[in-house]
C-alpha positions in Angstrom: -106.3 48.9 4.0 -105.4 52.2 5.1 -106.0 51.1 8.9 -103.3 48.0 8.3 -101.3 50.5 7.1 -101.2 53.1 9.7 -101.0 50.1 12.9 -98.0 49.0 10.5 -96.4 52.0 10.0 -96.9 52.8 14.4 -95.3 48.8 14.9 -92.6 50.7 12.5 -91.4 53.2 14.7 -92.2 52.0 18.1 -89.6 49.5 17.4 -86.8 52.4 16.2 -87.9 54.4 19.3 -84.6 53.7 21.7 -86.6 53.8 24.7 -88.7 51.3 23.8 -85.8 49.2 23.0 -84.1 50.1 25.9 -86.9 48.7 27.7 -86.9 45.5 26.6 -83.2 44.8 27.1 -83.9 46.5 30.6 -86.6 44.7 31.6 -88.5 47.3 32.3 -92.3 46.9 31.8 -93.0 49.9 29.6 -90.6 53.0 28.1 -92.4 55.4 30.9 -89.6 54.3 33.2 -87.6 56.4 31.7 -89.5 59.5 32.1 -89.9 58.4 36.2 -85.7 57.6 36.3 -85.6 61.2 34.6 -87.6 63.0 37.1 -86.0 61.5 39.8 -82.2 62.2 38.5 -83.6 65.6 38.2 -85.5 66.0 41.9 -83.4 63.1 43.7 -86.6 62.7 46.2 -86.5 58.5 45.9 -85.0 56.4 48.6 -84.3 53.4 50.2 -87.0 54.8 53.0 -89.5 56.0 51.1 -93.2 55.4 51.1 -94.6 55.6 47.8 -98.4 55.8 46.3 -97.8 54.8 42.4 -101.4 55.6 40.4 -102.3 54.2 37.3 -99.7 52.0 37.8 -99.9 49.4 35.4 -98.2 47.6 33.4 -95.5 48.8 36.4 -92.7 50.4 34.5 -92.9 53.1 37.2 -93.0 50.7 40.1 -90.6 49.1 38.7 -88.2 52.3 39.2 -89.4 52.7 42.4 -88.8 49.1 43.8 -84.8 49.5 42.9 -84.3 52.5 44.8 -86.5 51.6 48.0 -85.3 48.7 50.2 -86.7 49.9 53.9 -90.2 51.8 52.6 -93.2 50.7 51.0 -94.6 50.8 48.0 -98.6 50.9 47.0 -99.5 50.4 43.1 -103.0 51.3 42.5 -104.8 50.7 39.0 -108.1 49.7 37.8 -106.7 47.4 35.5 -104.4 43.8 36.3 -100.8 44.4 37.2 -98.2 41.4 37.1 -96.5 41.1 40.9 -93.2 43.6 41.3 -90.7 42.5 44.2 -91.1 45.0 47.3 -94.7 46.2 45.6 -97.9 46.1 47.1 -100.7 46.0 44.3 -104.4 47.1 44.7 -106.7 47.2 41.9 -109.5 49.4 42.4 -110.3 53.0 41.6 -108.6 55.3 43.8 -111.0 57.7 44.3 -113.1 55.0 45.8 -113.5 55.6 49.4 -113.2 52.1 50.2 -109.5 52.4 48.1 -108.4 55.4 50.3 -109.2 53.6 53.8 -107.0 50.1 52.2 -104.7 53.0 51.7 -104.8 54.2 55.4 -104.3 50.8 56.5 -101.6 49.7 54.6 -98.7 52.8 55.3 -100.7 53.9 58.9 -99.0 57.0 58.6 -98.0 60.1 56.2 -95.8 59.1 53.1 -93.2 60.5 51.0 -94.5 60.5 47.4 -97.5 60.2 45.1 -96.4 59.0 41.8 -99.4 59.9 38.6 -98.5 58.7 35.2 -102.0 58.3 34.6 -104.1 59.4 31.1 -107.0 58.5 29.6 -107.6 56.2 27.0 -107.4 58.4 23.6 -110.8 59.3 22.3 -109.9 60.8 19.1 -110.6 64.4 20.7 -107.2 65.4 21.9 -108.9 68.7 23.6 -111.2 66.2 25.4 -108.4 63.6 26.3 -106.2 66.5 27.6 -109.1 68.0 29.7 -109.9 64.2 31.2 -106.3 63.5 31.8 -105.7 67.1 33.6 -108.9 66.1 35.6 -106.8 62.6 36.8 -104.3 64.9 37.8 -106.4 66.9 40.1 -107.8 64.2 41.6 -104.5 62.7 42.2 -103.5 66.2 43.9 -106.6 66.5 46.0 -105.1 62.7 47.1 -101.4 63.8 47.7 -102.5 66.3 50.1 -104.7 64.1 52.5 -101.9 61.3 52.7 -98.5 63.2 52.5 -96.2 64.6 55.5 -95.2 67.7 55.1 -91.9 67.0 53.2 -94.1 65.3 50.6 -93.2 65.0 46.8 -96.2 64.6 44.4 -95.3 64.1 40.2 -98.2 63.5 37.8 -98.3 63.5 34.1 -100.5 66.3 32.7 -101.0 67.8 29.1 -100.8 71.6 28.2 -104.4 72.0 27.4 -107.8 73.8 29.0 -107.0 72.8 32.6 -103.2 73.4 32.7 -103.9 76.6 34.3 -106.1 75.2 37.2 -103.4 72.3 37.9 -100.5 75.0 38.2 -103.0 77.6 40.1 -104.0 74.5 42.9 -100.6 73.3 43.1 -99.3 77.0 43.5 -102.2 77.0 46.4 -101.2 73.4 48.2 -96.9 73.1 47.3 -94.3 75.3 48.7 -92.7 74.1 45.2 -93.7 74.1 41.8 -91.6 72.7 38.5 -92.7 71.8 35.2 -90.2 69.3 34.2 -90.3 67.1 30.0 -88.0 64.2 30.4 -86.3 63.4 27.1 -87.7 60.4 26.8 -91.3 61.9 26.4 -92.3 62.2 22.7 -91.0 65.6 21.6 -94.0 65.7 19.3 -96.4 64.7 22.5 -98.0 67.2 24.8 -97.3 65.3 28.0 -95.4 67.2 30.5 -95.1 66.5 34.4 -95.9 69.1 37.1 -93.5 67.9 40.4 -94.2 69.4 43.3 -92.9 69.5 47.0 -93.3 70.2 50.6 -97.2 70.8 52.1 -98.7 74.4 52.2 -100.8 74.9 55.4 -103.8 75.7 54.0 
C-alpha cells in the first residue's frame, strides 16, 4: 500500500513539474533538454558546424538539442540502451568504453570534434553515496574520452553529483581544461545533487 502510494504521489508531481510539461508540448524526449539548452545559453559553444559525441544519450532529449542547432556537423549518440532515430543523429548502442565503440567512433568523425556531451548516471541503488560515487566514475571515464577525441578548442559537459569523487573530477579537469565552470541549470531539481562541470579548450599534457 505504501509503495502505491509513494509511485502515486511521484506520478503527482512529475506532472506539476513545468519542465516536464514543457516537454511534452515541446516535443522534447525528456525534461534534461532543458538543462542542455541551459548550458548552452550559458557557454554558447553549439553550432551549425559542430561535431558532437552525446553519451548516455537516450531517450535523446539532449540530441534532440543538439540536432536543432547543428545543420553542417555531425552528431554521434552513444548508449547502451535503444534510442528512437533523431533527424541529423547518428546512433550507436554499445558501451563506450568498449574499444571496439571508440574505433566506430574514429571512423565515423575521422578527425578531432568540438564537444562531448555526458548526461549520464547510474541507475539509483538506494545508496545515494554509492550512486554518486558510480555516477562521478561515468564522468571520468567520459573525460579520459573527451581528451583522446577533441581538437584543441574542445568543449566537454557531463553531469556529476557533489559527493566522494567531486574533488578528483574538478582536480583532473583542472589538469586536462584550460577552463573549468561548475554550472546548475534551473531546470535541475533544486533538491537534487546533480550539478554539471563544463569545461574547455585542451591542456598539453
Amino acid at each position: 500500500m505504501k509503495k502505491n502510494k509513494s509511485s502515486k504521489n511521484w506520478l503527482i508531481h512529475k506532472h506539476r513539474d513545468q519542465y516536464f510539461k514543457k516537454s511534452k508540448t515541446q516535443g522534447y524526449r525528456s525534461r534534461s533538454a532543458f538543462k542542455l539548452i541551459e548550458i548552452n545559453k550559458k557557454f554558447k559553444f553549439l553550432n551549425k558546424d559542430s561535431f558532437i559525441i552525446d553519451l548516455g544519450s537516450s531517450p535523446g532529449g539532449w540530441s534532440q538539442v543538439a540536432s536543432k542547432e547543428v545543420s553542417n556537423g555531425k552528431i554521434l549518440s552513444i548508449d547502451i540502451r535503444d534510442m528512437e532515430i533523431i533527424t541529423n543523429v547518428k546512433f550507436i548502442k554499445g558501451d563506450f568504453l568498449k574499444k571496439d565503440i571508440y574505433e566506430k567512433i574514429s571512423t565515423f568523425f575521422n578527425r578531432r570534434i568540438d564537444v562531448v556531451l555526458s548526461d549520464m548516471a547510474v541507475n539509483t541503488s538506494g545508496n545515494k553515496n554509492l550512486d554518486s560515487y558510480r555516477t562521478g566514475e561515468l564522468c571520468l571515464e567520459a573525460m579520459n574520452l573527451s581528451i583522446k577525441v577533441l581538437n584543441i578548442h574542445g568543449v566537454f559537459v557531463s553531469k556529476i553529483f557533489m559527493g566522494s569523487v567531486f574533488n578528483e573530477i574538478q582536480s583532473n579537469a583542472k589538469k586536462y581544461f584550460k577552463k573549468i565552470v561548475i554550472f546548475k541549470p534551473d531546470s535541475s531539481k533544486k533538491a537534487s545533487k546533480e550539478i554539471y562541470i563544463y569545461c574547455k579548450g585542451i591542456r598539453k599534457i
